[in-house]
Every structure is written in structure tokens, then in C-alpha cells.
C-alpha positions, 0 to 999 in steps of 0.5 A: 553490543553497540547500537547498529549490532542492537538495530540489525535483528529488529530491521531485518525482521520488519524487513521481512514483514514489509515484503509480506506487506508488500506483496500482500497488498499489491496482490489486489492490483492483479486480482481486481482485472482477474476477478473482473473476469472470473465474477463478470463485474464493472469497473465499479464493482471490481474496485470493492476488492480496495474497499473490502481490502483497506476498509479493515484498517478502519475498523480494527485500528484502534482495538489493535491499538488497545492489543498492541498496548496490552501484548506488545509489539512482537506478539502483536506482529506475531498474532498478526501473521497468523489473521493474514494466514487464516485470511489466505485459506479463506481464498479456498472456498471463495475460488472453489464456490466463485463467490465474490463476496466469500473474495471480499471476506478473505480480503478483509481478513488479510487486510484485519492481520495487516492492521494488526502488523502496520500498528506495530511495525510502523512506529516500532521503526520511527522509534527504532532511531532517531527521528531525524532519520526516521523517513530513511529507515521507512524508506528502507522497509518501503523499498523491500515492501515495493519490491515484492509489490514489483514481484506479486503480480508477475507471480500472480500472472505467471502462476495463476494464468499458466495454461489458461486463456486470458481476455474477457470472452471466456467460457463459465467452464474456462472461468471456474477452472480459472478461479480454482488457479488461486488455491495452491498459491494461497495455501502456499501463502498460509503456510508461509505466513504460519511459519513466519509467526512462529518464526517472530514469536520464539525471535528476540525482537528487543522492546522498546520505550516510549518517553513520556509526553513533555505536555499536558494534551490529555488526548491525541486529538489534541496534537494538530499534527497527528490529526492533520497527518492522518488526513493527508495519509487518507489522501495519499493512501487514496491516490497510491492505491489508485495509481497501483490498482487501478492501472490494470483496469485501465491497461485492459480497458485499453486493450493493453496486452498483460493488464494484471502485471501492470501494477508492477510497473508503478511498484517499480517507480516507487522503489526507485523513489525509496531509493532515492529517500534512503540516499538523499534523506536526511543527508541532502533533504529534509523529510519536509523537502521530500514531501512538498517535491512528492506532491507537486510532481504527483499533481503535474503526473495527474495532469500528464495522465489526463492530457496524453495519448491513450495510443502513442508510447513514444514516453515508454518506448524511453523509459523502458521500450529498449528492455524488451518490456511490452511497451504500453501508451503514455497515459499509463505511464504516467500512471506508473510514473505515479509512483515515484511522486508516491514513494516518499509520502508515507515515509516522511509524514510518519515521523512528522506526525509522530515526532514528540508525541511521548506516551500518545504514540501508540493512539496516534498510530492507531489513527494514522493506521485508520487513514488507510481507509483512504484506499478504500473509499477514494478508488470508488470515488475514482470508479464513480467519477469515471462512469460520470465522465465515461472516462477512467483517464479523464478520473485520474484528474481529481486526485490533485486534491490529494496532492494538494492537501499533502503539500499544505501539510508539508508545507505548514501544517506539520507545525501546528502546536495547537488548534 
């Protein structure tokens, strides 16, 4: 068997596992304005749903970190599987009771079994290559992951308001009726979770080696790289879910029709970056290339969005008003625009901060996977300051601090051999 026939079962198996990612994790852009409505909340308090969601990367990164060394990768990502499918049931009680904290729960049990599949999945495909070619590899599982970002919350409104009044001036009877819309697609999910374990467990998923660590570092700490690296992924995951999740709330408080699918148009600029990055790396630009251009377009998008019109679409009407899409103000898409600038930053730290690690591979993804915390405790900060200014546009501005430290990363800091 030569080596593309031995990579092909491997990527499209993780392949698969990145659309669950995807459409897991871009679910919570539909649900934060749905569970707006349902449990009678502030812009502040819907964001939980990010902190319930992304916090459980923090706490169960590394004891995952210690399971994946003992279990492996395929048991792992099965394992995985089955804490999403137990997560998704958990929506059962929450819809049929109301409570928003039996949501958060369900939130973070999802968020524990993605734990458990983004620290196998993720430097399962750096080292399914070579390194060089790493950040295309991850843009190819970016790209499905995206895709099914695109998909979720059309599904979601689709399924989920089928029949049902949309707006905030519903009746507690139409809420509850509302809320009770979640159980047949989350049992749907549970059982397509279920299989999709099993179905990983009894596959021939090959194992891979880690090469010993050509140094003396006696900790992942000691690597600058991988630290740095963990910091600027906190910042990027911060700003990516701010711009996938908050968008709906900003369309609704813009009275824009449809609020829950807007996630799906950030979604679909990051695929087109991901396709730009299969296309364009390591073929014509460097990982580093891509990193620093990814910044720097991210922060001139965060300015667009604070200085442009809440009201005219003359920008969408461009971009996609000739398609038949709802034409939606400039300043939410230059949200949506975020996502292009978003694309190729995960993909291209990864291998970064991963490269030449030897043995320290699995620690350091642990940590890199406990940089996700950013989507957690970032989209609060963003709901904190918009209540001080009065502003959810004028909020979006402090996200070039993100933007800022990724680029020092790609410009310098990827390079530090030692403290």
C-alpha cells in the first residue's frame, strides 16, 4: 500500500469528525438568539451559552490529554463520540423543563466530548504528513468543519421554527412549544453520534509514532513556541466565536430578518479562506505568510465594522444581493467578512507550535486545546464592553488586540527556541 492509499481511510474519517465538530460548534450561533427568546435573556446572559460551550475545553484538556495517551487516538475519538451523544440527550430535559441551566449542562457535556476528539484529531493530522504541508491538511478538515458550520443553522431555523412564530413578542404557551422544537433534532443527533463511535471504534484507523524529542526541555513549557502558540489560539478562538456567534444577536438587535441563519454567512467566508489555504499552501505561501495576511485583514475588518452603516447594504447587495440572499447592512458583513481573516489561523499555528516538539506532542496539544478557553471568556468580555459603550458594533473594535498578538506570533514569535 503506498503512502496516499495509507492517508486516504485516516482523512476521511477525521474528515467526518470535523463536519460533527462543525456542525456541533456552529449550532450555538443559532441557538444563543433562539435561547434568547425562549429563556427571556440579555445579550449578556445568552453569551453563557459560549462560556458553558468552550469553557469545557479548559477544564478537560488535559485529563483527556492523559486518556488519549493511555487509550489512543481511535479509542479516544471514539469515546469522544459517545460524551457528545449523551450531551445531545441532555437537550431532552432542558427543552421539555426550560431551564436555561440544564441548556448550559448540555452545552458543556458536548463541549467535554469535542475536547476529547479535537486532542486526537488535531495532531493526529499534523503528523499524518509532513509538517510543511501540515496547515493544507487542516485546512481540508477546516473546510468540511466550515461547511457543516454553513449548513447548522439553516437546519436549525429550518427545523427548529418550522410552523412557529419567530420575534421576541411571543406568548410563554408559543415559548414552551418553541423550546419542545429542540427534541427530535437532538435525538436525531444522539443517534447519529452513537453510530459514528461505533462506527470509529471497529474501523482501521492506523497508529501513529511520535519521534523522540531531539532536546533536553524536560517540559512543554519549556517550548516558547508552543506557549506562545496556545496564547494567540486563546485570542483567535475568542475573536472566531465572536464573529460566528455573535452576529445573530447583532442582526436581531438590528432587527434584521432571519438572525438565527447569520452564522452561516461568516461560515461561508471561512470556507472560502480554507479554500484558499488547501490551494495556496505550501504551494505559493508560507504557513507564516498566511498568518500575518490573516491578521492583518482581521484587524482593518474590525475597524470596517465599527465605522460602517447599521442601515445601508450597498457592500452585501455586492457580495451576494444578486443571489436572492436577504441583503443584510454593511456592518454585519463586515462581521461575515471576519471569517475569511479567521479561516487560516488555526490551521497554520497548529503545525507552528507543534513542529519538532518529539515526545511533548500530546502535552502540547492538551495546552493548545486549553487555548479554546478564549471562546468562552472573550465573547463575554465583547457582551461586557458593548453594555458599557451601548454599543454591540462599537465592541467589535477590541478584538484587534487579538489580531495583534496572532500577527507578533507569526511574525517572531513562532521562532523562539528559549525563554
Amino acid at each position: 500500500m503506498n503512502k496516499e492509499q495509507s492517508t486516504l481511510l485516516p482523512m476521511l474519517i477525521l474528515g467526518t469528525l470535523f463536519f460533527i465538530f462543525g456542525f456541533v460548534t456552529w449550532l450555538n450561533g443559532s441557538l444563543i438568539p433562539f435561547l434568547k427568546i425562549i429563556c427571556e435573556l440579555s445579550e449578556f446572559e445568552a453569551l453563557f451559552v459560549t462560556f458553558a460551550f468552550y469553557i469545557a475545553y479548559t477544564v478537560m484538556a488535559f485529563p483527556m490529554s492523559y486518556i488519549l495517551e493511555r487509550v489512543g487516538y481511535k479509542k479516544g475519538m471514539s469515546w469522544g463520540l459517545a460524551v457528545m451523544a449523551f450531551g445531545s440527550l441532555l437537550f431532552i430535559p432542558a427543552a421539555l423543563s426550560g431551564e436555561y441551566l440544564l441548556f448550559l449542562l448540555a452545552l458543556f457535556v458536548l463541549g467535554t466530548g469535542l475536547t476529547i476528539l479535537q486532542s486526537a484529531s488535531n495532531p493526529y493530522i499534523v503528523l499524518l504528513g509532513p509538517i510543511e504541508s501540515a496547515a493544507s491538511r487542516i485546512s481540508i478538515m477546516g473546510l468540511i468543519n466550515k461547511g457543516a458550520g454553513v449548513l447548522a443553522p439553516l437546519l436549525f431555523t429550518a427545523v427548529v421554527f418550522s410552523g412557529m412564530p419567530q420575534g421576541s413578542e411571543l406568548q410563554s404557551v408559543e415559548k414552551s412549544l418553541l423550546a419542545k422544537q429542540l427534541i427530535i433534532p437532538y435525538i436525531a443527533m444522539a443517534i447519529t453520534l452513537t453510530a459514528l463511535a461505533l462506527f470509529v471504534q471497529f474501523s482501521k484507523l492506523q497508529s501513529l509514532s511520535i519521534a523522540e524529542d531531539s532536546c533536553d526541555n524536560g517540559s512543554v513549557f519549556a517550548f516558547p513556541k508552543v506557549v506562545l502558540g496556545a496564547v494567540a489560539l486563546f485570542f483567535y478562538v475568542g475573536i472566531e466565536v465572536i464573529a460566528g456567534d455573535t452576529i445573530g444577536l447583532y442582526a436581531q438587535s438590528l432587527g434584521v430578518a432571519n438572525a438565527t441563519t447569520m452564522t452561516s454567512y461568516t461560515m461561508a467566508f471561512m470556507v472560502l479562506g480554507y479554500l484558499g489555504g488547501v490551494f495556496f499552501i505550501p504551494r505559493y505561501i508560507s504557513q507564516e505568510s498566511a498568518l500575518r495576511y490573516s491578521a492583518s485583514l482581521g484587524a482593518l475588518l474590525l475597524i470596517a465594522v465599527t465605522f460602517s452603516s447599521q442601515t445601508d447594504t450597498s457592500v452585501a447587495e455586492l457580495l451576494w444581493g444578486w443571489s436572492g440572499i436577504a441583503v443584510v447592512p454593511n456592518a454585519v458583513t463586515f462581521v461575515a467578512l471576519l471569517g475569511l481573516a479567521n479561516a487560516l489561523v488555526w490551521p497554520a499555528i497548529w503545525p507552528l507550535a507543534l513542529k519538532d516538539i518529539g515526545k511533548h506532542t500530546q502535552k502540547a496539544s492538551a495546552l493548545l486545546i486549553v487555548s479554546i478557553a478564549g471562546g468562552a471568556l472573550l465573547p463575554l468580555a465583547y457582551a461586557r464592553v458593548a453594555e458599557e459603550f451601548g454599543s454591540m458594533q462599537v465592541a467589535y473594535l477590541f478584538g484587534i488586540l487579538c489580531y495583534l498578538f496572532i500577527y507578533m506570533y507569526a511574525s517572531s514569535w513562532h521562532k523562539k527556541k528559549s525563554w
